[in-house]
Steps between C-alpha positions, in 0.01 A plus 500: 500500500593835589391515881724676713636303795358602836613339808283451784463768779463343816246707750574579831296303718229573696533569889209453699566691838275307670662182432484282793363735750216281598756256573718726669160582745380119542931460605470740738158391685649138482803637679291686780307167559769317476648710840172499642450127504840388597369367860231291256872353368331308189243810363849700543708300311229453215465870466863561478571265218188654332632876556819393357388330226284854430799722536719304258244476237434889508808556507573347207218623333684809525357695837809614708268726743565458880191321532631174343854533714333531789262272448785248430665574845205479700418132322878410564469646844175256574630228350839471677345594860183255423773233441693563784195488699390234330787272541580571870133519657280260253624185656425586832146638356466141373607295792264733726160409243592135539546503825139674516352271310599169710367711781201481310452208418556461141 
């Protein structure tokens, strides 16, 4: 039993620069549709959850490229003005359809 003692050498681990790029890109074209569709209030606030949920997820797959920042901020962005619009013009959006539809008949 004459082994010499050899302790273990850790490697370095393996960076993949592409980590979370894809993400980073599918952030950012939620973000841009998620500013585009802010007067459809609903499709705006669906693709600003989904851009930030993109951005956070490449970003902690290690990408810290401007895509997934801005990409982040444009989501944000979308989501807080969809909201807003949301919140202050949806119930008169509502009350208009039903008043619509007793015109109608139904």
């Amino acid at each position: 039993m004459n082994q010499e003692f050899q302790p273990y050498q850790q490697e370095e681990p393996v960076t993949n620069p592409n980590a979370g790029k894809g993400l980073a890109v599918a952030a950012l074209v939620m973000g841009i549709l998620a500013l585009i569709n802010i007067w459809l209030m609903v499709p705006g606030i669906i693709f600003g959850i989904l851009g930030i949920i993109f951005a956070a997820v490449a970003r902690k797959q290690g990408n810290t490229g401007g895509m997934a920042i801005a990409g982040l901020i444009m989501s944000i962005i979308g989501l807080v003005l969809s909201g807003i619009l949301l919140a202050t013009c949806g119930p008169l959006f509502c009350q208009g359809f039903m008043e619509g539809l007793n015109e109608a008949g139904f």
